[in-house]
N, C-alpha and C positions, 0 to 999 in steps of 0.2 A: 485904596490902591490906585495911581495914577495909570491911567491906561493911555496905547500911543494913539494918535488919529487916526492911522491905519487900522488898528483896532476897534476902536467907536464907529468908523464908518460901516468894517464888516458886522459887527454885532447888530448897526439897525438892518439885516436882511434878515433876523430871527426874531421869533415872539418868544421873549426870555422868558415867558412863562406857560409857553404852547413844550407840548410833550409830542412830539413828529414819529409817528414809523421810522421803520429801519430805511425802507427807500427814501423817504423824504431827508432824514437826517442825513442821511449821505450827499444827498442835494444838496445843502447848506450847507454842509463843513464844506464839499469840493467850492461850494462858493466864496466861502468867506476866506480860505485859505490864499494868502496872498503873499507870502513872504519869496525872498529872492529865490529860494532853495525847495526842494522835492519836501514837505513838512509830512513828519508823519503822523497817521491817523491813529486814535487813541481811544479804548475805553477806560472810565472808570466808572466800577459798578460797586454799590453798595449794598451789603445783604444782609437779611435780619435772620442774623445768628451772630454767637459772642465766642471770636475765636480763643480766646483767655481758657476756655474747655478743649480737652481734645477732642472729647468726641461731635463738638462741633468745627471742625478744623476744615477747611476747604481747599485743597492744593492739586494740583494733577498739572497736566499737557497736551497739550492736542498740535498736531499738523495741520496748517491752515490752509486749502484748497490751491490759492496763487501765493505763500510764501505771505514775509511781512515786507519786502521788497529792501532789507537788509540783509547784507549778503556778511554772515555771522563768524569771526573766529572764534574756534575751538579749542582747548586746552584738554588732553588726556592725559590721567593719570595711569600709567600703565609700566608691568618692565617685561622681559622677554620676548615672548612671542606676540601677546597680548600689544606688545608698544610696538610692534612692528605691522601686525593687522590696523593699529591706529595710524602710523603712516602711511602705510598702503590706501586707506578709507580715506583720505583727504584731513588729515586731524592738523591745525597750524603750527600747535604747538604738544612735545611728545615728552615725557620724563617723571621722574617720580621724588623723592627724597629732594634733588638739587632745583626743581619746580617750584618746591613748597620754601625751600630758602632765599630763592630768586622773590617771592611776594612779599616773604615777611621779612628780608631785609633790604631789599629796594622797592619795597610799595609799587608794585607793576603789575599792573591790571590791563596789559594787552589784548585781552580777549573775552568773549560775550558769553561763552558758556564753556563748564567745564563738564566733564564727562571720568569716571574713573572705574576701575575695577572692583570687586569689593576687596579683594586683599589687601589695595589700597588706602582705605580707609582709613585705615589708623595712622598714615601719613596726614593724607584731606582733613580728617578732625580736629590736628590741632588749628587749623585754617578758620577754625567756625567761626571765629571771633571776626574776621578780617572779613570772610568771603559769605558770611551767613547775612550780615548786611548790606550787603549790596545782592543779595537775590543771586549767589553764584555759587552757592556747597550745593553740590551733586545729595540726591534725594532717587531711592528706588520709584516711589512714587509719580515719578516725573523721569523716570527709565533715564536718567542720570548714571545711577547704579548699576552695573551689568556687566556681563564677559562676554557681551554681544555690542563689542565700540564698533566697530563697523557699522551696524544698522543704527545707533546711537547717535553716531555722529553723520550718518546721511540725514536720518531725521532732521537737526537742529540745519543741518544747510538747504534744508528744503521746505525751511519753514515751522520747525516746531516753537508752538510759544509754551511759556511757564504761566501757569497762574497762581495765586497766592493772597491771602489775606493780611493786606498790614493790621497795625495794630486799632487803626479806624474800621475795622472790617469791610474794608474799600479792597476790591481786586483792581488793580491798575495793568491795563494788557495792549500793545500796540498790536493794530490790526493791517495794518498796510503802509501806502504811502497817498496823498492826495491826488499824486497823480495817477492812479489807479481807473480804472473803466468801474463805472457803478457798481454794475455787477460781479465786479471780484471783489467791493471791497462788502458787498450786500452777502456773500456767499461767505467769505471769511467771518463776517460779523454772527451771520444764523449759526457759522460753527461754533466760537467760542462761546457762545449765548448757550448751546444744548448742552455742549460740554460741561458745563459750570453747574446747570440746571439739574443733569443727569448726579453731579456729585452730591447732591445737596442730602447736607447730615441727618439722618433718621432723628436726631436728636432735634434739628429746628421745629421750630414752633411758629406761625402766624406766616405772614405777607415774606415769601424770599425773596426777591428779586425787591428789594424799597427802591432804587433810584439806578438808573443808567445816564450817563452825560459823558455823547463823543465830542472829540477835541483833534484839531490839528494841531500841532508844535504849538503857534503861534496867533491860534486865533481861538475864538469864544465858544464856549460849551454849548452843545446842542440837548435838549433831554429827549429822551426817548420815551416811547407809550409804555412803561413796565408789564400791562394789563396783559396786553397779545402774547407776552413770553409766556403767560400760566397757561 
């Protein structure tokens, strides 16, 4: 893959085959990020376990200390009282049945997370196909699900992230923005690290944590020391 010169310049400030701490790696992405724009910072972790099982399955949420420094639309599914505490709570976008028709016949994806009731549900399900790929069906486990949208959707404006295993058993999770002070994005990073750690399936077997490598938008993977998280 052709890489740009902006690229190759920030890559030689890293040893592509040094594994850096958390403080350190945050040093080098804040370094090497250089593009015109706030880029944001990223993990992606790889764990040895096979999500193909369920009971090896890794998913949850956690509140990240300072936010990801994206300021997040909301979509609830909600009707009555329920969708009226959803606009009261700050929710962007409020509705039910004419919601789920507005997506699936004008492919409109205004918004970065959805939040519903479980009465719901049997609306949001037919959506799996549409909204389950792109990492956006509402899930109890991820307090998506609930008749508490009000604290649901403060959550997700205050920072909550999703995590989730693709089908590489790679969690991909932003953790801030580069422009960030060290230590919010060091504090953010040790959360979603416990979080993830804490879930880990009774069922896995050997080495969990195999690889971490943070990333800006735009610039070169950093790896991390996997060693210090056991």
């Amino acid at each position: 893959m052709k890489r740009s010169k902006r690229y190759n310049l920030a890559a030689e400030k890293r040893e592509k085959s040094e594994a850096y701490d958390i403080t350190e790696a945050v040093k080098k992405v804040k370094e090497m990020s250089g593009a015109k724009f706030d880029e944001s910072v990223e993990l992606h972790i790889r764990l040895g376990v096979d999500g193909r099982h369920a009971d090896q399955q890794v998913r949850g949420a956690i509140v990240l200390p300072h936010g990801t420094g994206k300021t997040k639309k909301v979509l609830v599914f909600a009707k009555g009282p329920k969708a009226d505490e959803a606009s009261e709570a700050g929710a962007d976008y409020v509705g039910a049945e004419d919601m789920a028709e507005k997506i699936q016949k004008e492919n409109w994806f205004e918004f970065d997370s959805v939040i519903a009731t479980p009465d719901m549900m049997g609306v949001v399900g037919r959506l799996g196909r549409v909204l389950g790929p792109k990492g956006l069906m509402p899930n109890p486990k991820a307090g998506t699900v609930t008749m508490d949208v009000a604290k649901a959707i403060e959550e997700v404006k205050a920072g909550k992230v999703e995590y989730r295993l693709d089908k590489a058993n790679i969690i991909h999770v932003t953790v801030g923005k580069s422009s960030f002070e060290e230590a919010k994005l060091v504090e953010n990073i040790n959360t979603i690290i416990s979080a993830i750690a804490k879930a880990k399936p009774a069922a896995a077997k050997g080495q969990y944590f195999r690889s971490v490598t943070m990333a800006s938008t735009m610039g070169p993977g950093v790896k991390l020391n996997v060693a210090s998280f056991v």
